[in-house]
py3Dmol code that shows the C-alpha trace and the ligand (Angstrom):
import py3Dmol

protein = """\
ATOM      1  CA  UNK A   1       8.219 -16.076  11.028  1.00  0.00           C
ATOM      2  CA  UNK A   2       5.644 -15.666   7.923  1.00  0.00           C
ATOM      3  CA  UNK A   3       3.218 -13.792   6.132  1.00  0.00           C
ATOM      4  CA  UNK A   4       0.019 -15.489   5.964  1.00  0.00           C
ATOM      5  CA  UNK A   5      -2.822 -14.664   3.228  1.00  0.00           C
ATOM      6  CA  UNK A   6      -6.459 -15.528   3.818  1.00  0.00           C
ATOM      7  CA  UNK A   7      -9.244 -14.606   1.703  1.00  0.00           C
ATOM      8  CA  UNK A   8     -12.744 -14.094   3.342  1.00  0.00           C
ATOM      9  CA  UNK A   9     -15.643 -12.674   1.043  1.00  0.00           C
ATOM     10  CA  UNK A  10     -13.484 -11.499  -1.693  1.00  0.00           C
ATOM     11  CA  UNK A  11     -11.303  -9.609   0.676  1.00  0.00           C
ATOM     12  CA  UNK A  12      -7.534 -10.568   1.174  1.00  0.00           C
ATOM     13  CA  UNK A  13      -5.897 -10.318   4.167  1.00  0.00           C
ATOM     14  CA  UNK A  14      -2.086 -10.508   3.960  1.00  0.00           C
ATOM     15  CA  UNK A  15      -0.524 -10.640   7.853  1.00  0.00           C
ATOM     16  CA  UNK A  16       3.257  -9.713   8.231  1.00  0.00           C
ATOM     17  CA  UNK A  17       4.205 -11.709  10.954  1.00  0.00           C
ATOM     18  CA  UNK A  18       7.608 -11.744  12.801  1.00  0.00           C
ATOM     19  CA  UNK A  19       7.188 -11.399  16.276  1.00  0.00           C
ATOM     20  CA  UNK A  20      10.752 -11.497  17.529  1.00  0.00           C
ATOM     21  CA  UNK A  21      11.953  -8.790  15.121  1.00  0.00           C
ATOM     22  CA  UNK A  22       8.814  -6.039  15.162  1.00  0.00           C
ATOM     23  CA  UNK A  23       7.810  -7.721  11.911  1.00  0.00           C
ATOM     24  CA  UNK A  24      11.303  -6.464  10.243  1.00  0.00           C
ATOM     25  CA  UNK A  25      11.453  -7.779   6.410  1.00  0.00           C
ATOM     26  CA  UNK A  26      14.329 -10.195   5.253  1.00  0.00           C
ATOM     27  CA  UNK A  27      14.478 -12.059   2.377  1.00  0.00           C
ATOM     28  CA  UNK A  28      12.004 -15.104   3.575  1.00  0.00           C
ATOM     29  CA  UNK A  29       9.404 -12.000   4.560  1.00  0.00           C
ATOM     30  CA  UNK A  30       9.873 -10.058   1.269  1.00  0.00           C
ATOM     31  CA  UNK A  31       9.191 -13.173  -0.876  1.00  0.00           C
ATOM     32  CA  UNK A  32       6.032 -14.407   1.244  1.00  0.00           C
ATOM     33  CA  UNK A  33       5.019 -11.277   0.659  1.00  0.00           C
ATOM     34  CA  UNK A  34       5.699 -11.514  -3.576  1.00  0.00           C
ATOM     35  CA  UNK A  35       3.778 -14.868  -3.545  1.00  0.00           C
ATOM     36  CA  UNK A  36       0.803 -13.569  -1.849  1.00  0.00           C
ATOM     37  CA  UNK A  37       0.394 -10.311  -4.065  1.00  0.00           C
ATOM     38  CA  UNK A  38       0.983 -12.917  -7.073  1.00  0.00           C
ATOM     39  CA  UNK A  39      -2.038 -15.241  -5.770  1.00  0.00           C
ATOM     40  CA  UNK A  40      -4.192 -12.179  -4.951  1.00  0.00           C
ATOM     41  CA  UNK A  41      -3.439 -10.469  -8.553  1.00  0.00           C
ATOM     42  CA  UNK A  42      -4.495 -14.355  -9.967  1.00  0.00           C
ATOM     43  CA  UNK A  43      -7.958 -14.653  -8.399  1.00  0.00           C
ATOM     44  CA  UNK A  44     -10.222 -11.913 -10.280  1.00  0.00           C
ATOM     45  CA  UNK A  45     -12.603 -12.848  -6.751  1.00  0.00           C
ATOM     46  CA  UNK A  46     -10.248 -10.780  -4.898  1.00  0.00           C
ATOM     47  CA  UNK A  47     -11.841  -7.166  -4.087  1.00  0.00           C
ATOM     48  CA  UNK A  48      -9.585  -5.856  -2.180  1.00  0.00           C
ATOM     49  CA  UNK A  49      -6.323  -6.649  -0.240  1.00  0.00           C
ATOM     50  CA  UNK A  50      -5.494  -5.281   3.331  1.00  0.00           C
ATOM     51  CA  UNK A  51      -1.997  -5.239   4.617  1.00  0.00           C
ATOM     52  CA  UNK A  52      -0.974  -5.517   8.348  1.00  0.00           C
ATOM     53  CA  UNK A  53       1.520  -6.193  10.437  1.00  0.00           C
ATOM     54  CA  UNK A  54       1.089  -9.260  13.273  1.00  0.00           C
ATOM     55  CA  UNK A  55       0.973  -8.592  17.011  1.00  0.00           C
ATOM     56  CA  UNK A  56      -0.345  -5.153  18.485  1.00  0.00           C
ATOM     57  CA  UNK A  57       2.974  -2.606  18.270  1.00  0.00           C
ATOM     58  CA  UNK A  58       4.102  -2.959  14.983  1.00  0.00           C
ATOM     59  CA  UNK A  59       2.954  -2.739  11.163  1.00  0.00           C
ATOM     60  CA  UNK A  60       6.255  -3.606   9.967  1.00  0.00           C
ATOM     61  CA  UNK A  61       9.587  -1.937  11.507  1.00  0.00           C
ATOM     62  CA  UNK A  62      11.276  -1.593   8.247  1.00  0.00           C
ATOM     63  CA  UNK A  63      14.123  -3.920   6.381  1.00  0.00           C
ATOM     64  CA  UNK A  64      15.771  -6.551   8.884  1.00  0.00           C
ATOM     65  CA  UNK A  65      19.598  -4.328  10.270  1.00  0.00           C
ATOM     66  CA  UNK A  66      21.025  -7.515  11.440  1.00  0.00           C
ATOM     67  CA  UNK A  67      20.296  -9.047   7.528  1.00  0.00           C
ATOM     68  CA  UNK A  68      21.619  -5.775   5.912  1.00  0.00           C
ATOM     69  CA  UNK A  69      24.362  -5.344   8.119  1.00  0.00           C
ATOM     70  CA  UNK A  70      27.444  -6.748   6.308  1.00  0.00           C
ATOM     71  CA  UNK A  71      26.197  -6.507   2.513  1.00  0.00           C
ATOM     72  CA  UNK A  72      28.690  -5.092  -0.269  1.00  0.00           C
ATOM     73  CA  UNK A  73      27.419  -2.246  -2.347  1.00  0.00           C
ATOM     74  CA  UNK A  74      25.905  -4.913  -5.219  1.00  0.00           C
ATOM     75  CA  UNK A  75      24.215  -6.745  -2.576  1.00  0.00           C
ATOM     76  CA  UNK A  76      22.686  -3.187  -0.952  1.00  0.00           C
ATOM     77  CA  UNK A  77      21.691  -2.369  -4.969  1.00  0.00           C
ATOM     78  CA  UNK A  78      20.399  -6.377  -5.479  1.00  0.00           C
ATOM     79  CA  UNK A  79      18.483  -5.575  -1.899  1.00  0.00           C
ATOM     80  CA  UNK A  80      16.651  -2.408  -2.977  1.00  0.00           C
ATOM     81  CA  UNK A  81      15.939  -3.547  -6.499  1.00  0.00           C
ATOM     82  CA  UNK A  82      14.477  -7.168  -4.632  1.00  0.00           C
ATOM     83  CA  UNK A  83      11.887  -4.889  -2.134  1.00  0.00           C
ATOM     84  CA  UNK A  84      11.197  -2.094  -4.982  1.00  0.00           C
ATOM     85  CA  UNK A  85       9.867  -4.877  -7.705  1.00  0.00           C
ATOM     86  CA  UNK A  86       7.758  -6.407  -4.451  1.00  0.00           C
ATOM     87  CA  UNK A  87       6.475  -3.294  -3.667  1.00  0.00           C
ATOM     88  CA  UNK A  88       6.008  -2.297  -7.452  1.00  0.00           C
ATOM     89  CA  UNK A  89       3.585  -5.417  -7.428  1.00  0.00           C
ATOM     90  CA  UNK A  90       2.046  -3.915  -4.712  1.00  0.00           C
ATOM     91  CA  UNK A  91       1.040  -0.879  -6.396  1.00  0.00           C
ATOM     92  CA  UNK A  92      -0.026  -2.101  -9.858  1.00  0.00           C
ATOM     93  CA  UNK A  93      -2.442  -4.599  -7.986  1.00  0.00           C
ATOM     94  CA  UNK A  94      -5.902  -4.864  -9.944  1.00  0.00           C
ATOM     95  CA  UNK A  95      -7.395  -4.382  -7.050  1.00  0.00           C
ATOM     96  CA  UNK A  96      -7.452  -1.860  -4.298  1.00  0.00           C
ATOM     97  CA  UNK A  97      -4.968  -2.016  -1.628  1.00  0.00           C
ATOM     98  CA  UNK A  98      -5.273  -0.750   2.314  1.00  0.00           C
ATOM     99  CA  UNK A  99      -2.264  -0.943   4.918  1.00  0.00           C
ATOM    100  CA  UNK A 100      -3.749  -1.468   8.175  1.00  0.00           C
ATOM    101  CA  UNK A 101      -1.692   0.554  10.368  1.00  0.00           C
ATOM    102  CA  UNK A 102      -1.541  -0.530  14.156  1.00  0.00           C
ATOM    103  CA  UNK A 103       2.158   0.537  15.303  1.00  0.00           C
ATOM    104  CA  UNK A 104       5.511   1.381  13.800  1.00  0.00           C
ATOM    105  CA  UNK A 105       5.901   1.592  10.113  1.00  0.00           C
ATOM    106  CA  UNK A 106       9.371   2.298  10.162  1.00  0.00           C
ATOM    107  CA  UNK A 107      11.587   2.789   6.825  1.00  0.00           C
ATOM    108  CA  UNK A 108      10.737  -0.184   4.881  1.00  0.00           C
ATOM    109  CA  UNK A 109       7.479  -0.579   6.616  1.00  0.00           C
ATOM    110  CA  UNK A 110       6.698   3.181   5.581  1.00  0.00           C
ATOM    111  CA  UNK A 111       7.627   2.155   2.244  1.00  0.00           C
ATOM    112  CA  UNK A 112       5.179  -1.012   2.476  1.00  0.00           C
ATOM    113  CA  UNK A 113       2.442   1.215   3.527  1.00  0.00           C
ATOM    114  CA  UNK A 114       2.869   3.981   0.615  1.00  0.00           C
ATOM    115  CA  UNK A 115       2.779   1.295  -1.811  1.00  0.00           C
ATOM    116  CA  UNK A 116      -0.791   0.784  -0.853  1.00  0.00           C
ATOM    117  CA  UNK A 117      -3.549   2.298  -2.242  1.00  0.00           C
ATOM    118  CA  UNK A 118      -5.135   4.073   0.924  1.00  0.00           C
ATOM    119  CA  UNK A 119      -3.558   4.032   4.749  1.00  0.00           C
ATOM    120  CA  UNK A 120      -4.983   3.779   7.956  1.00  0.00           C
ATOM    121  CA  UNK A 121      -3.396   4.287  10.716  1.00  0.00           C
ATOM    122  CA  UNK A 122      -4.546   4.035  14.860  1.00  0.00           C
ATOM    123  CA  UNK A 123      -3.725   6.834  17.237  1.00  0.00           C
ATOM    124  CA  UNK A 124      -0.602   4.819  18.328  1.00  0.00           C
ATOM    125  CA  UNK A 125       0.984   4.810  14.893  1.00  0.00           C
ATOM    126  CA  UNK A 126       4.398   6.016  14.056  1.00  0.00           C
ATOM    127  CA  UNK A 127       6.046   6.642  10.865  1.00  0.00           C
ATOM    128  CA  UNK A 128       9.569   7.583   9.722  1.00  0.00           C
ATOM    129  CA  UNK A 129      11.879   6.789   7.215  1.00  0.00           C
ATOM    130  CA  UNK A 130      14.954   6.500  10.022  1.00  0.00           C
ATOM    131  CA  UNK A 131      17.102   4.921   7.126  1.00  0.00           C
ATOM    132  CA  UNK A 132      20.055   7.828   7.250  1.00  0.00           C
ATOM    133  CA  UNK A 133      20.508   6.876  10.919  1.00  0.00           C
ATOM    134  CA  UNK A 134      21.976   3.927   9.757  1.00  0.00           C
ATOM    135  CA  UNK A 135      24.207   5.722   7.147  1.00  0.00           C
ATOM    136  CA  UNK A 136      21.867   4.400   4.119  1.00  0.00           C
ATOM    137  CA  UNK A 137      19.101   5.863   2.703  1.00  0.00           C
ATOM    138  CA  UNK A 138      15.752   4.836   1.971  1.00  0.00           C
ATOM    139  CA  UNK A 139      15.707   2.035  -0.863  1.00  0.00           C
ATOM    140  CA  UNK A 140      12.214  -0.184  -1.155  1.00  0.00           C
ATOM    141  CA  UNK A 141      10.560   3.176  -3.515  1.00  0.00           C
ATOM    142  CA  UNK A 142      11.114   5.740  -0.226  1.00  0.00           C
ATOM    143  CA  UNK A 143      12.557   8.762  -2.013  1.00  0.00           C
ATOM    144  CA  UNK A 144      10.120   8.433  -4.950  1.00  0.00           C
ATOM    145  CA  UNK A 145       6.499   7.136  -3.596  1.00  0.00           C
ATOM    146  CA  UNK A 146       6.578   9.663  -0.240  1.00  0.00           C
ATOM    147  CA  UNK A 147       7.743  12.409  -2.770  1.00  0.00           C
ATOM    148  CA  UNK A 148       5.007  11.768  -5.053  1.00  0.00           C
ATOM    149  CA  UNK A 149       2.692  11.241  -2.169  1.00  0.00           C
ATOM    150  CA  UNK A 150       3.485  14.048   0.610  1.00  0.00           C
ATOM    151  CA  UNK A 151       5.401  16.285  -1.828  1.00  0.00           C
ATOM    152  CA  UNK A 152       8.907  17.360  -1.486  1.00  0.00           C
ATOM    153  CA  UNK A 153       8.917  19.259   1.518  1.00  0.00           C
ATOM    154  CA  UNK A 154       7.656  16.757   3.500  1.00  0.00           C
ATOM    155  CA  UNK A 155       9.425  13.934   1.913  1.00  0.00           C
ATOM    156  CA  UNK A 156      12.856  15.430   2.926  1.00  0.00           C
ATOM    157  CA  UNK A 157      11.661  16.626   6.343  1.00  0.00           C
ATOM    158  CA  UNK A 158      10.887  12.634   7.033  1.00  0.00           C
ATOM    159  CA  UNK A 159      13.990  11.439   4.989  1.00  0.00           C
ATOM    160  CA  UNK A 160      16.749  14.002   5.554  1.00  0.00           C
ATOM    161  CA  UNK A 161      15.755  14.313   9.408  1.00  0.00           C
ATOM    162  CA  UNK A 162      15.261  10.181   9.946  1.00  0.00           C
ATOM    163  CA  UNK A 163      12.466  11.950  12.734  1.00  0.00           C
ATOM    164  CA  UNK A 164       9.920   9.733  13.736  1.00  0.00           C
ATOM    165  CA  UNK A 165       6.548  11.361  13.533  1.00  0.00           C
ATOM    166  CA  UNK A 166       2.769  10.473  14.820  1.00  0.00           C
ATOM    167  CA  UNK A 167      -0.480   9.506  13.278  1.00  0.00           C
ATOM    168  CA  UNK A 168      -1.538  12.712  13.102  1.00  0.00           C
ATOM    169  CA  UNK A 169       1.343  14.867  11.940  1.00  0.00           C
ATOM    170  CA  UNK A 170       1.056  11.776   9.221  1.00  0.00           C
ATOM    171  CA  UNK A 171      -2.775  12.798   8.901  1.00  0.00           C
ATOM    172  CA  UNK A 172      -1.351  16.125   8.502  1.00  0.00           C
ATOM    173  CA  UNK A 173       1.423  15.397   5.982  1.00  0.00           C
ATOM    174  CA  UNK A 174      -1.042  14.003   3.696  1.00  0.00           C
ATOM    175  CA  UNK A 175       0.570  10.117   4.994  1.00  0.00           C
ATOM    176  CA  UNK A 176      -2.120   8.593   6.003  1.00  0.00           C
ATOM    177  CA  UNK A 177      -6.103   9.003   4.375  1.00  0.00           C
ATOM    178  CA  UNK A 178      -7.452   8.090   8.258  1.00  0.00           C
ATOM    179  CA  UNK A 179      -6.401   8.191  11.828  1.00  0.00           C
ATOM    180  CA  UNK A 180      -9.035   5.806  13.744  1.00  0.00           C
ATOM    181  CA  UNK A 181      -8.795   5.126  17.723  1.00  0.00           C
ATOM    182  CA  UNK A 182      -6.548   1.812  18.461  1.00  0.00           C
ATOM    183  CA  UNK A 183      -9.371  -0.335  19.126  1.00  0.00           C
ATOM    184  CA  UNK A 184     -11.394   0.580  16.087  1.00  0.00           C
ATOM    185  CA  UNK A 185      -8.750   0.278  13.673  1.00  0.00           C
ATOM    186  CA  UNK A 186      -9.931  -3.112  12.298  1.00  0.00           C
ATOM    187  CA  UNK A 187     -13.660  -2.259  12.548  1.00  0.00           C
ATOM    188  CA  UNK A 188     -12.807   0.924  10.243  1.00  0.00           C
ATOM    189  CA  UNK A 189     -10.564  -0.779   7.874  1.00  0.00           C
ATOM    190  CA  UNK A 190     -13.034  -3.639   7.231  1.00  0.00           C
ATOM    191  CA  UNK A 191     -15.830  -1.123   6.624  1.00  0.00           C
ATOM    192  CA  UNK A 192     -13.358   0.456   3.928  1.00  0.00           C
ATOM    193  CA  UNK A 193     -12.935  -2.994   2.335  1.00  0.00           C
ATOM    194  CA  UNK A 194     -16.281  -3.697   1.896  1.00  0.00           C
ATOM    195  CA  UNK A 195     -17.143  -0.135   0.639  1.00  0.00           C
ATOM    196  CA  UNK A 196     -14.692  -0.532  -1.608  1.00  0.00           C
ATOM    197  CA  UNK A 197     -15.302  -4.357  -2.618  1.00  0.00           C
ATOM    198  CA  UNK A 198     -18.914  -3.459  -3.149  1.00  0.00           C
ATOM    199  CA  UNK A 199     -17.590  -0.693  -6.264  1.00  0.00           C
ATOM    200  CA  UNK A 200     -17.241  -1.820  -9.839  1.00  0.00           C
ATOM    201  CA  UNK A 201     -14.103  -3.819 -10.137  1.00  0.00           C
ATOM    202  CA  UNK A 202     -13.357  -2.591 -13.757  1.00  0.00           C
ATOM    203  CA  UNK A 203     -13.637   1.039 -12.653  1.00  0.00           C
ATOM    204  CA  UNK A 204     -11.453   0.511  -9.917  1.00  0.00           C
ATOM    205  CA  UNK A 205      -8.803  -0.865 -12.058  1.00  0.00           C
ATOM    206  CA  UNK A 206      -9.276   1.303 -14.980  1.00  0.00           C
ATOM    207  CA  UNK A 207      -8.946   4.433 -12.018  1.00  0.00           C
ATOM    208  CA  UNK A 208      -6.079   3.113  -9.885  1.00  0.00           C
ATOM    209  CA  UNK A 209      -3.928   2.463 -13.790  1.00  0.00           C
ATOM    210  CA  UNK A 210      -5.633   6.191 -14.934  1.00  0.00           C
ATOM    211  CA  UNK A 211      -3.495   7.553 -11.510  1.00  0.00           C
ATOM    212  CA  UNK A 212      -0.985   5.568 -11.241  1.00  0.00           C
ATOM    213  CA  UNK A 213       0.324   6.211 -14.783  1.00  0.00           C
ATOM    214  CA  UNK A 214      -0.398   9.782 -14.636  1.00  0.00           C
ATOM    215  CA  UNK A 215       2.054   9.914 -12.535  1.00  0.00           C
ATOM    216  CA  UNK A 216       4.907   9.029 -14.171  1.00  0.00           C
ATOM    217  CA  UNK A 217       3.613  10.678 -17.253  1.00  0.00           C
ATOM    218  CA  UNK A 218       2.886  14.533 -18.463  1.00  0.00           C
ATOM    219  CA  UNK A 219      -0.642  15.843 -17.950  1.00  0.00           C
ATOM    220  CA  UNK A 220      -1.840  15.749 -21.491  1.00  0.00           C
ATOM    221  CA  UNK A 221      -0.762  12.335 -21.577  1.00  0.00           C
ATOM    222  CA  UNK A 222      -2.270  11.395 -18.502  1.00  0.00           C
ATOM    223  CA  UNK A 223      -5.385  13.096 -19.960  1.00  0.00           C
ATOM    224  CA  UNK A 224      -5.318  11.308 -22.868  1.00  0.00           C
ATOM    225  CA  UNK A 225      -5.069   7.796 -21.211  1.00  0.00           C
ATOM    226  CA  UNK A 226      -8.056   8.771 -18.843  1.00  0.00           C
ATOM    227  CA  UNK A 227      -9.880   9.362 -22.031  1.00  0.00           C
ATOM    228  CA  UNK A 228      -8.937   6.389 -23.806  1.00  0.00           C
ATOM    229  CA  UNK A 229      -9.146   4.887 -20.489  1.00  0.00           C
ATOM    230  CA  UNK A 230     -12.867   6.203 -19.877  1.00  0.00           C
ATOM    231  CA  UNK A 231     -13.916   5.026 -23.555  1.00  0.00           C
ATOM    232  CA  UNK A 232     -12.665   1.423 -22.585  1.00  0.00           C
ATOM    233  CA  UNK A 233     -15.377   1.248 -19.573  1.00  0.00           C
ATOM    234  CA  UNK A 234     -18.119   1.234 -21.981  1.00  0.00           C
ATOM    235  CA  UNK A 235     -17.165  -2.120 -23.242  1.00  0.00           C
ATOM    236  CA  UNK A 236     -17.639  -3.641 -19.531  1.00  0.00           C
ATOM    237  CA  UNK A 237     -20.804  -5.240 -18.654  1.00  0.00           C
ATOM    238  CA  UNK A 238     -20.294  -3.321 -15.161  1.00  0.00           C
ATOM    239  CA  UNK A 239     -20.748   0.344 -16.960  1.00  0.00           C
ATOM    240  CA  UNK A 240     -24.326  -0.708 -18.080  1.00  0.00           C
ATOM    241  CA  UNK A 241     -24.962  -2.469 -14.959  1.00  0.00           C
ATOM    242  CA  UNK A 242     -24.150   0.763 -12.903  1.00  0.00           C
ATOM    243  CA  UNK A 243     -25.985   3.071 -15.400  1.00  0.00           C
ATOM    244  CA  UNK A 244     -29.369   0.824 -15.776  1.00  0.00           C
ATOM    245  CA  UNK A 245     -29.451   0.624 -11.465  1.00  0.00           C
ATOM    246  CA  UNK A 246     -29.003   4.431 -11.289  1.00  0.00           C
ATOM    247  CA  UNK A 247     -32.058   5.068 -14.288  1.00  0.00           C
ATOM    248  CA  UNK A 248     -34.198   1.714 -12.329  1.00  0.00           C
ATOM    249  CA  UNK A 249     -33.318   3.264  -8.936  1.00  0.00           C
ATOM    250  CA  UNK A 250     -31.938   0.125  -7.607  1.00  0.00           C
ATOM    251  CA  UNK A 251     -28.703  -0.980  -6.445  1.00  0.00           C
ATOM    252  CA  UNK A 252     -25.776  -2.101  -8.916  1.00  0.00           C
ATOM    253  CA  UNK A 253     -24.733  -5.749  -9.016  1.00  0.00           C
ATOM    254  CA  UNK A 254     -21.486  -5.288  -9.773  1.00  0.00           C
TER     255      UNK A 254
END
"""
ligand_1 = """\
55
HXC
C 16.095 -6.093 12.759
C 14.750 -5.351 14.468
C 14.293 -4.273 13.660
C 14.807 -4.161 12.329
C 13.335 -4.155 15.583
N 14.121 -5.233 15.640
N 13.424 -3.553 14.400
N 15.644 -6.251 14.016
N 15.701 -5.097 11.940
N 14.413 -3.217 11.497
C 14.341 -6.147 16.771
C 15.326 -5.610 17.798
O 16.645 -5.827 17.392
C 14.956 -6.432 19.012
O 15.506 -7.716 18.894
C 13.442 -6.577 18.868
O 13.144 -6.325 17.488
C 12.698 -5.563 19.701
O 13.212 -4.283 19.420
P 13.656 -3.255 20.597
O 14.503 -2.217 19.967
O 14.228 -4.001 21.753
O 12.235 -2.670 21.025
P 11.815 -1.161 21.344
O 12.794 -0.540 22.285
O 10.384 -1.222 21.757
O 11.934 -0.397 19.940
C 11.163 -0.772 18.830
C 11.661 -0.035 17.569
C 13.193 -0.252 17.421
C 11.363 1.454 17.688
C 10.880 -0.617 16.387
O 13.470 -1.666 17.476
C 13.772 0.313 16.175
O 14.033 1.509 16.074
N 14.004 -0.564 15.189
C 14.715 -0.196 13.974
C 13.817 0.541 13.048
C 14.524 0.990 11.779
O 15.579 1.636 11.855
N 13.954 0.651 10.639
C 14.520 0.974 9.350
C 15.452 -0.119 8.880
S 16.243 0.351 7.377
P 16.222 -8.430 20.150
O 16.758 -9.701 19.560
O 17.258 -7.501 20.674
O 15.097 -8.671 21.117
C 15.099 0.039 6.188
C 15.610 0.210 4.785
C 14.630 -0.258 3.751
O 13.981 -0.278 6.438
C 15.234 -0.234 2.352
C 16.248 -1.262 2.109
C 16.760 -1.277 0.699
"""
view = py3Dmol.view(width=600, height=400)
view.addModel(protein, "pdb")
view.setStyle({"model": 0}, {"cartoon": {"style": "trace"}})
view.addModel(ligand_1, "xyz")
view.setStyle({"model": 1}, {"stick": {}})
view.zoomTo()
view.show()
């Protein structure tokens, strides 16, 4: 069992890998997965990092039932605070994140995915956040990233009903950015990478924090960071870079 990073033209490619158990997350998993979003956020080479899960049915099938299955109530809360601060790194990654979607993403593995930047799923995808089956509820950022991200209505239709639903009622839901055909999944997700690994790193950064603060904050706020924000780009080498290429009518080297 193991998550394996590998870095290939300044694209990471972190590979949740647990054959036996649909790629469920324990402990060992959720930590792998820590150390590789630590290396990636350490090498400013990194463009952009791509999440999947091993095999060919499933992204990641949520937190590991047999692990969870005889915790107290502290050891539930030490859980849930454990997979939130993983996914947390996740999401305040420099650089742009994609989850690769090939199979189930299934509570936690939903939870994996919406802490990525974009989503793409294959036709043969399958969502839900199944958690109040189990008489819990979601706990790796569930009821707060889908809420922000599908809205409420959704949110609780997925949460409150456990339902599983498809790539393209995810599509639908606002889930997922893509739904690809199985086979081209990897094909379309590299093309993503290098679209986005070929944009201005500092923009990218200074965007995703723009957004992902706004969102915890009020709109003038959020305003005034973008401005403040937007004033900071003009001290990067890249912003006269991409403004000389556009006036020369070549391409940026950014
Ligand atoms: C532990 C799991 C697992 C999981 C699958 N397996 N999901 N083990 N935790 N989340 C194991 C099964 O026990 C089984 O092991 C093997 O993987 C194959 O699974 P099967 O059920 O035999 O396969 P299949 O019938 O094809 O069904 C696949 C499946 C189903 C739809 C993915 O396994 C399933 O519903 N899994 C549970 C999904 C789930 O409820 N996820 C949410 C967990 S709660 P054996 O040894 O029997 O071969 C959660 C909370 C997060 O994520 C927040 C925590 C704070």
């Amino acid at each position: 069992m193991s998550v394996t990073l590998s870095i290939d033209h300044h694209i990471a490619r972190i590979v949740i890998d647990r054959p036996e158990a649909f790629n469920a997350m324990n402990e060992s998993i959720l930590l792998q997965i820590k150390d590789a979003v630590d290396t990636i956020q350490k090498n400013e080479d990194i463009r952009v990092a791509i999440f999947m899960g091993g095999g060919t049915k499933s992204f990641v099938a949520g937190a590991d039932i047999s692990y969870m299955s005889s915790m107290t109530p502290l050891e539930g809360e030490k859980w849930a605070k454990l997979g939130q601060s993983v996914f947390s790194t996740i999401s305040e990654l420099r650089c742009p994140s994609i989850a690769a979607i090939q199979g189930y993403a299934l509570g936690g593995g939903t939870e994996l995915a919406i802490a990525c930047d974009l989503r793409i799923a294959s036709e043969k995808a399958c969502f839900a956040q199944p958690e109040v089956k189990l008489g819990i509820i979601p706990g790796f950022g569930g009821t707060q990233r889908l809420t922000r991200l599908i809205g409420p209505g959704n949110a609780k239709q997925m949460i409150l009903t456990g339902n599983q639903f498809s790539a393209q009622q995810a599509l639908a839901m606002g889930l997922v950015n893509e739904v690809v055909p199985h086979d081209q999944l990897t094909e379309r997700v590299d093309a993503l990478a290098l679209s986005l690994a070929s944009g201005s790193p500092n923009g990218i950064r200074l965007a995703k924090e723009a957004i992902e603060h706004g969102l915890q904050s009020s709109l003038n706020e959020g305003l005034q960071l973008e401005a403040a924000l937007f004033g900071l780009c003009f001290a990067s080498p890249e912003q006269r870079e991409g403004m000389t290429a556009f006036l020369e009518k070549r391409k940026p080297k950014l």
